[in-house]
C-alpha positions in Angstrom: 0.7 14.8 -22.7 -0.5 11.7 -24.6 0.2 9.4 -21.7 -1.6 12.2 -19.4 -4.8 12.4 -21.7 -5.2 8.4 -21.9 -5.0 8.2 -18.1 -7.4 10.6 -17.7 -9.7 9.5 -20.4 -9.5 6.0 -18.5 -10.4 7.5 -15.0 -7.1 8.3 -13.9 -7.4 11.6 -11.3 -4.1 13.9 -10.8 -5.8 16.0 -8.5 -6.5 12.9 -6.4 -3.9 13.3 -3.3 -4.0 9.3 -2.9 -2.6 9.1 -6.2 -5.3 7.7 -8.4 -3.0 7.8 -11.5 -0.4 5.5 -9.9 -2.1 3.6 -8.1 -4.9 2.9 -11.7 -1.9 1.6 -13.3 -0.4 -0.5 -9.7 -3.6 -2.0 -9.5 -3.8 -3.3 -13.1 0.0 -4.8 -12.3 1.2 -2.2 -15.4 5.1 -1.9 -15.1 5.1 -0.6 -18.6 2.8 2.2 -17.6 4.3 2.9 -14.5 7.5 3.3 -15.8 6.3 5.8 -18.7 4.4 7.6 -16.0 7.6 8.0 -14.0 9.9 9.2 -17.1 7.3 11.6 -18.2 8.2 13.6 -15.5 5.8 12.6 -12.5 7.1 12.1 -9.2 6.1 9.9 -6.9 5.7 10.1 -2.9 4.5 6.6 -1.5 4.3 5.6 2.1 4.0 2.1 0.9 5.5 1.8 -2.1 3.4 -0.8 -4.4 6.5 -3.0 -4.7 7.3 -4.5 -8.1 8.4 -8.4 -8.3 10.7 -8.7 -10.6 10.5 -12.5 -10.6 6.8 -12.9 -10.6 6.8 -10.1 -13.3 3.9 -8.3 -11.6 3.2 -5.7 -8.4 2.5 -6.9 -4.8 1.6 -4.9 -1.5 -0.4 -1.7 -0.9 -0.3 1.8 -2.3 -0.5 4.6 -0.5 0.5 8.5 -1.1 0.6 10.7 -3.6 1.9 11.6 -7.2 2.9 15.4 -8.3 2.9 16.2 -11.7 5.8 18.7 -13.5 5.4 18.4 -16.7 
């Protein structure tokens, strides 16, 4: 729930069916972030997955879809 409050308190949405969470933390090129987001139990459902460049260290491409909460 910490990771969950801090989103929100930084203007993360999970009601937001684009995603806002996700993409808040793609956008800002945050692989730590994602990451925790993803082993705290979210699951996400991209069209266009924002796809992470291992080389470059950092995100490239669009996001698009959703992410579903069960926690």
């Amino acid at each position: 729930m910490e990771l969950v409050n801090w989103l929100l308190g930084n203007g993360a949405d999970f009601t937001d069916p684009e995603g806002r969470a996700f993409e808040y933390a793609c956008a800002r090129n945050n692989y730590d972030l994602v990451k925790k987001i993803m082993d705290s139990g979210f699951r996400v459902n991209a069209s266009n997955f924002k796809k992470f460049d291992e080389s470059r260290n950092r995100f490239s491409g669009l996001v698009s879809g959703s992410i579903d909460a069960n926690i």
